[in-house]
ZADRENSE-164388 format. One record per residue (C-alpha): residue in three letters; x negated, y negated, z. Coordinates in steps of 0.25 Angstrom, whole numbers. Each point is the difference from the previous one (the first is absolute). Layout:
<rs>
Ala,X,Y,Z
...
</rs>
This chain:
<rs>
Unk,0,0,0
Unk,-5,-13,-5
Unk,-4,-11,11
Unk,8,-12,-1
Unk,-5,-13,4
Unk,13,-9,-2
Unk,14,5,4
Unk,9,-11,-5
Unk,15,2,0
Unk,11,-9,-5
Unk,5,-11,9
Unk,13,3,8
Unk,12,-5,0
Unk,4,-13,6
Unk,10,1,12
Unk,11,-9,-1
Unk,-5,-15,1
Unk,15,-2,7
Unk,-3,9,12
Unk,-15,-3,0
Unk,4,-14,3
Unk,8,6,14
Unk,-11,9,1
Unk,-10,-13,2
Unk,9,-7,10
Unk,-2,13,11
Unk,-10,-2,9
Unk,-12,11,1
Unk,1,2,16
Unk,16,0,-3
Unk,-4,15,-6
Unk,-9,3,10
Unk,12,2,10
Unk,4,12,-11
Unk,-13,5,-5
Unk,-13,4,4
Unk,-7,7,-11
Unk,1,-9,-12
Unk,-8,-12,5
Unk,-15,-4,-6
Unk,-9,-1,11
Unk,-1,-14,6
Unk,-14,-3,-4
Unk,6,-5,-14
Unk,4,-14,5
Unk,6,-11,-10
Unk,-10,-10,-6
Unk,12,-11,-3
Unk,8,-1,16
Unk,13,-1,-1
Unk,3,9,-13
Unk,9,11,-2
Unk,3,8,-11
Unk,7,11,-7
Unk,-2,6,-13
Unk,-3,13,-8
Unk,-13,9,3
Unk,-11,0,-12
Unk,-10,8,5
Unk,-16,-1,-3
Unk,-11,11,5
Unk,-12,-6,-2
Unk,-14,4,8
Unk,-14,-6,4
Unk,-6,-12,-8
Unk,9,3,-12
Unk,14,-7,-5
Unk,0,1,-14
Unk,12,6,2
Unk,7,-10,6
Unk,-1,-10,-13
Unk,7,12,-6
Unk,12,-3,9
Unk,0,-12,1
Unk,5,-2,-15
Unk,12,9,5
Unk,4,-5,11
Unk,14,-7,1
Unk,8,-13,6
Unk,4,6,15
Unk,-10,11,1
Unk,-8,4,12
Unk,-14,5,-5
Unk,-5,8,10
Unk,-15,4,0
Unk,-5,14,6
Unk,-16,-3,2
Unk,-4,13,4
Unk,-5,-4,12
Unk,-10,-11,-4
Unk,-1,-12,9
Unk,-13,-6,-5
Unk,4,-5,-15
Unk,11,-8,-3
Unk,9,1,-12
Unk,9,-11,1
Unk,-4,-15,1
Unk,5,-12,-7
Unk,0,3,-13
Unk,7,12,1
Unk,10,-7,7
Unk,2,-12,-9
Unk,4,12,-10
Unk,10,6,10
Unk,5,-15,0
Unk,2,0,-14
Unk,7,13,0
Unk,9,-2,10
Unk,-4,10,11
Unk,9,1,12
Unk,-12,3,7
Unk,-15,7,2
Unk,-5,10,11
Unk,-14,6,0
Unk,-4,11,8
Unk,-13,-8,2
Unk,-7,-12,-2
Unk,3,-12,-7
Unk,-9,-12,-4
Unk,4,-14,-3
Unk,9,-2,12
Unk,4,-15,-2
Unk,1,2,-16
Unk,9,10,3
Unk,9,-8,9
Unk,-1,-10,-10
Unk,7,9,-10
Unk,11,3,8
Unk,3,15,-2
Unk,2,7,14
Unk,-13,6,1
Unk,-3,10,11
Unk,-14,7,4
Unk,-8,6,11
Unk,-11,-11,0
Unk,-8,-6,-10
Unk,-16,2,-5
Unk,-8,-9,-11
Unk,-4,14,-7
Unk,10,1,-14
Unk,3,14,-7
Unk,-6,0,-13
Unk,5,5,-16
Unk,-7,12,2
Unk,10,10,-7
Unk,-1,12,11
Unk,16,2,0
Unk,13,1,8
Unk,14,1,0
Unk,11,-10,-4
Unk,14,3,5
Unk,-4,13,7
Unk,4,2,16
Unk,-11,-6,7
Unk,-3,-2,15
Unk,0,-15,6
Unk,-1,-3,14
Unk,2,14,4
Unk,14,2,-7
Unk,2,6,-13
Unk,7,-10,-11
Unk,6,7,-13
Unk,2,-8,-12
Unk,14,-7,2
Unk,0,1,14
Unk,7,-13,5
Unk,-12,-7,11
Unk,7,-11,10
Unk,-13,-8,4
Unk,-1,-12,9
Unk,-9,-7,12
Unk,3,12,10
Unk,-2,12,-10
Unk,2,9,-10
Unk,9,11,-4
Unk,4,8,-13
Unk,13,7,-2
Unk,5,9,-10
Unk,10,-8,-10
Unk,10,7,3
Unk,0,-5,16
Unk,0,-14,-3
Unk,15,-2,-1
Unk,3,6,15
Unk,-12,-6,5
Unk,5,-13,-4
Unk,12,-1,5
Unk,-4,6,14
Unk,-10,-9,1
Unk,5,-13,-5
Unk,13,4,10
Unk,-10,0,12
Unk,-5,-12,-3
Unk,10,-7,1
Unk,6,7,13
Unk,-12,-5,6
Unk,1,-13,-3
Unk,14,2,7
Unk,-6,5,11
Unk,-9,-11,1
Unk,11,-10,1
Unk,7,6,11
Unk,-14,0,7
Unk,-1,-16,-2
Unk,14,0,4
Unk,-3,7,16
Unk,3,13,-3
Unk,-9,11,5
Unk,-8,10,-6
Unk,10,11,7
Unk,11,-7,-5
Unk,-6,6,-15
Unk,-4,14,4
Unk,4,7,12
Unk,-15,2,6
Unk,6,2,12
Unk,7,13,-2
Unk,-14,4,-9
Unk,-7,0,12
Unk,10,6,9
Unk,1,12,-11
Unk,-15,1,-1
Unk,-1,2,16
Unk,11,11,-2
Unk,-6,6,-10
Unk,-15,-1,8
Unk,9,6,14
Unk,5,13,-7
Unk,-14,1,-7
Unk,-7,1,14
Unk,13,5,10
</rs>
């Protein structure tokens, strides 16, 4: 069987901008009540504070000091996407900086995570394209045609991340959902947002704590349950 350098697949299809929009108005740590196991790990922080974005998975494997690859997406990439870029573990050269993200500008990318290093930082704000990385190093990848994948299932942040995977990212983290888990996700989430704003009104208003969840009666079960456990 031959060795193949490039693996380049087609890009997915786009999830519906409509529901993306939603999507973009949940709030990362809003999931986190629900989830666990689909957050990127919270090294990547957010180079432009404040931003938040939601958009369709376009996935690049790219390793060491080589990105030649990543021009090869870059002409693909789509208004709304989220390019998501699998280094293979590399920490020491960077693969994005402000060209590359003058480019994502122009193409109208939702926004930009690397499993590593960036360089450029103030270029990159400057651009404008929600960018977010584990640190940043002067070293640059090079053209140096070794290979990689485009629109394969990559690793990023310690979370796997398929092509078309729909990625909610924002100032407190990270997650990746299945397409299909958006909609529910949403609606969940947006509902509890707004409860606790409720709930922070009936706060301002002299209500207590107890007076929203019964801890109360939490406690008193816990000790129950601890008195039976122990006789």
């Amino acid at each position: 069987m031959p060795i193949t350098s490039y693996r380049i697949a087609d890009v997915p299809a786009q999830i519906d901008a409509a529901l993306l929009a939603r999507f973009a108005r949940v709030e990362a740590a809003t999931i986190g009540h629900y989830l666990h196991d689909r957050f990127m790990r919270n090294d990547l922080r957010p180079l432009i504070e404040g931003a938040r974005v939601a958009g369709t998975a376009v996935t690049v494997s790219i390793a060491g000091a080589d990105s030649t690859l990543l021009y090869h997406a870059m002409d693909r990439v789509r208004p709304g996407d989220v390019l998501v870029i699998d280094r293979c573990g590399d920490e020491r050269h960077a693969p994005w900086g402000g060209f590359m993200a003058a480019v994502a500008k122009i193409r109208g990318l939702a926004g930009v995570i690397v499993d590593g290093a960036v360089t450029d930082p103030a270029a990159i704000r400057e651009a404008g394209v929600p960018t977010w990385a584990r640190g940043v190093s002067p070293i640059t990848t090079k053209l140096l045609n070794l290979g990689g994948g485009f629109n394969i299932p990559v690793a990023c942040g310690g979370v796997a991340v398929n092509p078309g995977d729909a990625v909610l990212a924002d100032d407190c983290g990270i997650v990746v959902l299945p397409p299909d888990q958006v909609a529910g996700i949403t609606a969940v989430a947006l509902a509890d947002q707004e409860d606790e704003g409720g709930w922070l009104r009936r706060v301002a208003a002299g209500e207590r704590l107890q007076d929203l969840v019964d801890v109360a009666d939490m406690i008193a079960e816990r000790r129950r349950l601890d008195e039976a456990a122990h006789g």
